[in-house]
C-alpha positions as CSV (number, residue, x, y, z in Angstrom):
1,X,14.2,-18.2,6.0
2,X,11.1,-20.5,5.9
3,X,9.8,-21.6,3.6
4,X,5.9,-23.2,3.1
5,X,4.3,-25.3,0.3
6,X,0.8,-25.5,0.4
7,X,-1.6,-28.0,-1.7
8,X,-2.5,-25.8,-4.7
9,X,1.4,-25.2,-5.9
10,X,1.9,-22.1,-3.6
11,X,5.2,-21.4,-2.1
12,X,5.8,-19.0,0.7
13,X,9.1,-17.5,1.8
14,X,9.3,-15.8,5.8
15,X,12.1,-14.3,7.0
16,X,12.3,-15.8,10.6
17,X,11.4,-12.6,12.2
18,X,7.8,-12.6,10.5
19,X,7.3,-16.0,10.9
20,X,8.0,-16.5,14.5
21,X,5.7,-12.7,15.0
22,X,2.7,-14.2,12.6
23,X,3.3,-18.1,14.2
24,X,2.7,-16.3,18.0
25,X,-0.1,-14.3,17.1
26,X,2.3,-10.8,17.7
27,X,1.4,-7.7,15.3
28,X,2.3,-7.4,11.9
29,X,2.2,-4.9,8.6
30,X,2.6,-5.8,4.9
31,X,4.4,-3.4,2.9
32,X,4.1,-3.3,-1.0
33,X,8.3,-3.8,-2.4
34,X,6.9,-1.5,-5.6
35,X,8.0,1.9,-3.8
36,X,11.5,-0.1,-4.2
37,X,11.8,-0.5,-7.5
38,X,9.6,1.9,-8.9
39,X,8.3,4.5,-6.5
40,X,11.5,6.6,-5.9
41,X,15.4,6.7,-7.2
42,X,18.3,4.9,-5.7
43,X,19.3,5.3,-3.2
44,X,16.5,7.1,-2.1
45,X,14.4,3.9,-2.4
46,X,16.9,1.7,-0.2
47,X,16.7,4.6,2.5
48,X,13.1,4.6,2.5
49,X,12.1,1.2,2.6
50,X,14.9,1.2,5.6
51,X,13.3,3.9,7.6
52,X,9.7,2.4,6.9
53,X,10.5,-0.8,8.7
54,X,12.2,0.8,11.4
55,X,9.0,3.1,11.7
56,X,7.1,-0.2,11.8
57,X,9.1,-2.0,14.6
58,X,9.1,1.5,16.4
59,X,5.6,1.6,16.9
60,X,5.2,-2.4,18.2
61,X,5.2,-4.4,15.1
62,X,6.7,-6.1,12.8
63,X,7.2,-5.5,8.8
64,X,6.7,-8.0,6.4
65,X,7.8,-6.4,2.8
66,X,6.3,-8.3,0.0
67,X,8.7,-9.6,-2.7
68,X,8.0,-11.9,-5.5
69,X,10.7,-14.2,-6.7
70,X,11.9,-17.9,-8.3
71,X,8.5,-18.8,-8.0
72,X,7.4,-17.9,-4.8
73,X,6.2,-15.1,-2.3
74,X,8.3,-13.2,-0.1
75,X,8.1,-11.7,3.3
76,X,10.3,-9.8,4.9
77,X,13.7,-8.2,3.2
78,X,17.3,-8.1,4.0
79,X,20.4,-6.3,2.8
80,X,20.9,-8.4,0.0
81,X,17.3,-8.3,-1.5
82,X,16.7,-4.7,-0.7
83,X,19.5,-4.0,-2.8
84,X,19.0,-6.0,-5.7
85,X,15.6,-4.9,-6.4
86,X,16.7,-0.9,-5.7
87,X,19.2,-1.4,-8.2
88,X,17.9,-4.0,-11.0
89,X,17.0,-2.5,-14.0
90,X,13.0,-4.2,-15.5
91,X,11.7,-6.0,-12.6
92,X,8.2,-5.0,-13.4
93,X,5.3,-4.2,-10.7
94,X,3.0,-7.2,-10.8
95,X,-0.6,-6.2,-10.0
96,X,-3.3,-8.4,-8.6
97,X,-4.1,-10.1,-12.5
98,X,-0.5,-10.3,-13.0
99,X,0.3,-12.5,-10.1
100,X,-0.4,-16.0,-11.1
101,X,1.8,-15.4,-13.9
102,X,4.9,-14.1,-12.9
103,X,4.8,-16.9,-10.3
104,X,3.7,-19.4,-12.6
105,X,6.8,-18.3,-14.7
106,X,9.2,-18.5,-11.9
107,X,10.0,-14.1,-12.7
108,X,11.1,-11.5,-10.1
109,X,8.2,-8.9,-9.4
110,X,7.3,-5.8,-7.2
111,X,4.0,-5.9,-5.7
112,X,1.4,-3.1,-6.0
113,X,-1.2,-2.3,-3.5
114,X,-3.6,-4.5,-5.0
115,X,-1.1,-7.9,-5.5
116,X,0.0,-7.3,-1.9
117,X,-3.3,-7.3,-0.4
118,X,-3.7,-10.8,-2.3
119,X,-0.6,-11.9,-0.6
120,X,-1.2,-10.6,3.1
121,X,-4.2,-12.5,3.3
122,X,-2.8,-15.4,1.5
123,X,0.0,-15.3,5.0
124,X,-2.9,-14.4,7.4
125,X,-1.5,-10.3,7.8
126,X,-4.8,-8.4,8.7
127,X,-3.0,-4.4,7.6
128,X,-1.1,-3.3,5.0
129,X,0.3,0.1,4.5
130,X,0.9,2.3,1.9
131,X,1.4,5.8,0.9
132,X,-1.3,6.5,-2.0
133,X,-3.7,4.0,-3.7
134,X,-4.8,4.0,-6.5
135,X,-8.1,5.3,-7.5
136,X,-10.6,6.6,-10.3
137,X,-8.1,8.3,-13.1
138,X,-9.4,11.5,-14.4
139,X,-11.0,11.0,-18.0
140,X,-12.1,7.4,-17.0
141,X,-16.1,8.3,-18.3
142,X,-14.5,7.7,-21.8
143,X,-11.7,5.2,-21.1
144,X,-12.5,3.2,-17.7
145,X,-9.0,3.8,-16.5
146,X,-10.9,2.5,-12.8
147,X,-7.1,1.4,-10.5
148,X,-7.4,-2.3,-9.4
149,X,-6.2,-1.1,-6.3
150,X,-10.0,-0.2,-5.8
151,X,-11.3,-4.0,-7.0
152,X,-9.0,-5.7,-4.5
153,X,-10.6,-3.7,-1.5
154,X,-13.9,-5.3,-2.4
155,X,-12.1,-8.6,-2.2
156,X,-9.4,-9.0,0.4
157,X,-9.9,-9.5,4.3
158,X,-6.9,-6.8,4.8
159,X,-7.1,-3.2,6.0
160,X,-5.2,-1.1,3.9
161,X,-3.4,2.3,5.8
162,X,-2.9,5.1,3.4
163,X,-2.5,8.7,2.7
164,X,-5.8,8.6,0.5
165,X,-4.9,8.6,-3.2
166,X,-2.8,10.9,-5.3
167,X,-4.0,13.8,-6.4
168,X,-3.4,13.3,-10.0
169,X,-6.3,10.9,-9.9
170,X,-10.1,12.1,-9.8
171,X,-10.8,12.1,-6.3
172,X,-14.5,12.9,-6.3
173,X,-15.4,9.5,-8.4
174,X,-12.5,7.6,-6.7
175,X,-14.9,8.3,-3.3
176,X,-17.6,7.9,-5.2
177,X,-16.5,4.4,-6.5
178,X,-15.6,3.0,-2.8
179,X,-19.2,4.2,-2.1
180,X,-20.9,2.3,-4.3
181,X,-19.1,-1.1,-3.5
182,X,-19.8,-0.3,0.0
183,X,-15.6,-0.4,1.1
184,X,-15.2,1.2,4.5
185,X,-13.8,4.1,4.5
186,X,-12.4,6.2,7.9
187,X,-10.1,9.0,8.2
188,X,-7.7,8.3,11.1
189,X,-7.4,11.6,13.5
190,X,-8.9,14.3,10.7
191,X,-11.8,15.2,9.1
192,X,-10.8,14.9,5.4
193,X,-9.8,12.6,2.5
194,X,-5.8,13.2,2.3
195,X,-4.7,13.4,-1.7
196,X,-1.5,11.5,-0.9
197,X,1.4,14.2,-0.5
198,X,-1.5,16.5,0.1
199,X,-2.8,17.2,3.5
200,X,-6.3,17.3,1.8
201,X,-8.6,16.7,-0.9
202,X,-11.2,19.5,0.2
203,X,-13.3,16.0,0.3
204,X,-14.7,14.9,3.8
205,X,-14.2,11.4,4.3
206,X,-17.6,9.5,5.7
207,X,-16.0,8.8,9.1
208,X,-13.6,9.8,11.7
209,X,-11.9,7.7,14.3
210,X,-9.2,9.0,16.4
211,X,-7.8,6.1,18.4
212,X,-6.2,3.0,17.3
213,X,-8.4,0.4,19.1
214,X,-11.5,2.3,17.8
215,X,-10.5,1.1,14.4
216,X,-9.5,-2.1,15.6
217,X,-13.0,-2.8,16.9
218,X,-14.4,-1.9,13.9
219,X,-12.1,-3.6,11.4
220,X,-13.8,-6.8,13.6
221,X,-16.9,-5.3,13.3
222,X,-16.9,-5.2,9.6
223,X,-15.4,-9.2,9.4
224,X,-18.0,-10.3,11.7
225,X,-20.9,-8.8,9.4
226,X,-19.9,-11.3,6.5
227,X,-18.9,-8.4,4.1
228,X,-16.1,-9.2,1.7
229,X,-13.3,-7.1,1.1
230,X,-11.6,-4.8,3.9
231,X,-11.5,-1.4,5.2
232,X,-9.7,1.4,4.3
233,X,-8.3,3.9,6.5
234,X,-6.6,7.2,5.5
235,X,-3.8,9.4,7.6
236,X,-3.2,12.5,6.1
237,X,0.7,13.6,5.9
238,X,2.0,15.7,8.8
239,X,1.8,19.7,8.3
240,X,5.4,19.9,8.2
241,X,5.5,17.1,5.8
242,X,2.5,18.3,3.6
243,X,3.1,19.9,-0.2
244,X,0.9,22.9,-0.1
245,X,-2.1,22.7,-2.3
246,X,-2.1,25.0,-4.6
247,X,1.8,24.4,-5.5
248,X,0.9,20.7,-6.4
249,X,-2.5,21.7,-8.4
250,X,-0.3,24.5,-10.9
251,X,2.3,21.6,-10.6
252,X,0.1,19.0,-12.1
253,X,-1.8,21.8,-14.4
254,X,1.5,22.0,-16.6
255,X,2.5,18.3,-15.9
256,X,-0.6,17.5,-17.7
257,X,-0.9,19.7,-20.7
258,X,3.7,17.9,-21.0
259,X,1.9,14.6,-21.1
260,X,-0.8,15.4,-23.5
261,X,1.5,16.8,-25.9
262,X,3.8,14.0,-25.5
263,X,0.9,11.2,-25.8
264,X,1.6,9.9,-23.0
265,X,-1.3,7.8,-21.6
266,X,-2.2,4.2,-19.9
267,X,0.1,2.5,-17.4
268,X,3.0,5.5,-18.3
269,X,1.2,8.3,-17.2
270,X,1.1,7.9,-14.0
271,X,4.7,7.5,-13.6
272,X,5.7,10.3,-16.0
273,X,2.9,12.8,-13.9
274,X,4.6,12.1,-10.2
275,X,8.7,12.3,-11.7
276,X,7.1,15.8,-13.7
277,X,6.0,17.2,-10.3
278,X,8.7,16.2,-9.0
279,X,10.6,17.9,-11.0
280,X,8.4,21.1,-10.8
281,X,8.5,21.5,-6.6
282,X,12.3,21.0,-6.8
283,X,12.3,17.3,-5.4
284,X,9.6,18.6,-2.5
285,X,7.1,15.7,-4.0
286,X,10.0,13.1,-3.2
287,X,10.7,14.2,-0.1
288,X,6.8,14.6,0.8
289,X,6.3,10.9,-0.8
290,X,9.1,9.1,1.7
291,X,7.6,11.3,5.1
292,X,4.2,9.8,4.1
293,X,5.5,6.3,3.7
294,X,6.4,6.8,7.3
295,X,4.0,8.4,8.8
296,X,1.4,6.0,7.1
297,X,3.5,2.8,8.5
298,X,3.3,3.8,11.9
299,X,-0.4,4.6,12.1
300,X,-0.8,0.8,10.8
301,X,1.7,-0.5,13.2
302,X,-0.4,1.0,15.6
303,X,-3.6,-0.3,14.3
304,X,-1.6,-3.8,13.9
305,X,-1.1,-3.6,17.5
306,X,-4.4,-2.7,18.6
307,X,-5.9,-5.1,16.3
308,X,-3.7,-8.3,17.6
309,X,-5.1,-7.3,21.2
310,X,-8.7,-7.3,20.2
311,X,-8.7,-9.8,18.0
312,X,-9.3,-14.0,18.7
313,X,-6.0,-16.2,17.9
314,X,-7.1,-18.2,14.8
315,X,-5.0,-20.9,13.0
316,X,-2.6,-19.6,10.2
317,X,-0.5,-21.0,7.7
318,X,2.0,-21.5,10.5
319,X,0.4,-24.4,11.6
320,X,0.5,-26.5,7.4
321,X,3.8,-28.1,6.7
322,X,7.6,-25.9,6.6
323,X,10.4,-27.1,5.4
């Protein structure tokens, strides 16, 4: 492990694998640790996060999962860590407006989509994968329930890979919301915005590409133009993979009216929503979830490894002071 303090209290953690692959310029993906601890059951979370890194490495890169702990940011797991935070009980997910506090207070934490983007650029990682972001929750015209996850693609020099977002959310104003702040948005190899588990949305998403060093180019393209913020770029799940439409739509059709009647709202519901339909497709959802986790990582492995070849070697955090 190595470990970096830098002048504004910051402490970073590598393991020496990511170190020595960020410190020589080599590819690269940050992986959010919330899928861990909150994202799917043990040991289903353990196997997961396992097979994501090996998909990772598989494809040319190397993964960098994002921890938070005793004050400082982590990258990169091991046995040890992976199986503490599958099997710990309260460590919370700590989004992008959470982070400075749960460091500040020295707490364990998950990180979400939006407080791992914060802390791939903070290490000088140019992609992140996930499965689904967040987006645009459905009601939001009456209570703003707007997913930072959206807010922190305006603001972070990171391309995030995904599998669109999930299909609870309201997907026409989440598209419409990365419109309006101008967030580039390409589907990689298809014509349409995936809705996470869900081959598609029946959206179209504003651009295609269908090779990696396509994307690559443009991710440049779009840090050379001065824009904040990074691009996003969706891969839909694998047919075989894919939860049919129409079973996850009357899935989520009863799993709403459930929530409703319980009361269940705010940060809850989205949880509550994912175990019902799980529950509903007979653990299909699950098993949908963990194929797109993969599928998702290697696409950004191979972006990572496209990018590393088109892209200038810049100074990093590799070159402040270790200890």
């Amino acid at each position: 492990m190595k470990h970096f303090d830098t002048d504004h209290g910051l402490t970073f953690k590598f393991q020496t694998e990511v170190a020595d692959a960020l410190a020589e310029g080599q590819p690269v993906v940050a992986l959010e640790s919330n899928v861990i601890t909150h994202g799917l059951r043990y040991p289903h979370n353990i196997a997961a996060a396992q097979d994501i890194e090996a998909a990772v490495r598989e494809n040319g890169a190397v993964p960098a999962t994002i921890f938070i702990e005793d004050g400082a940011i982590v990258y990169g797991s091991d046995p040890q860590r992976l199986e503490r935070y599958a099997t710990s009980d309260g460590i919370p997910k700590v989004s992008s407006r959470d982070l400075p506090f749960v460091l500040a207070k020295r707490s364990p934490g998950a990180t979400t989509v939006a407080s791992s983007l914060i802390c791939a650029q903070w290490a000088g990682i140019p992609i992140f994968s996930s499965a689904g972001i967040g987006g645009v929750h459905r009601g939001a015209q009456d209570n703003m329930d707007v997913s930072a996850d959206l807010i922190q693609f305006t603001r972070s020099r990171v391309t995030t890979v995904c599998a669109g977002a999930k299909m609870i959310l309201d997907l026409p104003l989440t598209l419409e919301f990365l419109e309006t702040h101008c967030v580039p948005l390409v589907a990689y190899k298809s014509d349409d915005f995936p809705a996470f588990f869900c081959e598609t949305s029946g959206l179209k998403c504003p651009q295609r590409m269908d090779d990696p060093q396509s994307i690559a180019r443009a991710i440049n393209l779009h840090a050379a133009s001065g824009a904040p913020g990074g691009v996003v770029v969706t891969v839909p799940p694998r047919p075989e993979d894919a939860i049919p439409t129409q079973v996850a739509e009357d899935a989520l059709a009863t799993a709403l009216k459930r929530a409703e009647s319980a009361n269940i709202t705010g940060a809850g519901l989205t949880k509550f929503l994912m175990r019902q339909l799980e529950e509903a497709t007979g653990g299909q959802t699950a098993r949908a979830n963990a194929a797109v986790l993969i599928s998702t990582a290697s696409a950004a492995a191979e972006i990572a490894v496209a990018l590393a070849a088109d892209t200038p070697k810049s100074p990093s955090i590799f070159h402040t002071t270790t200890r």
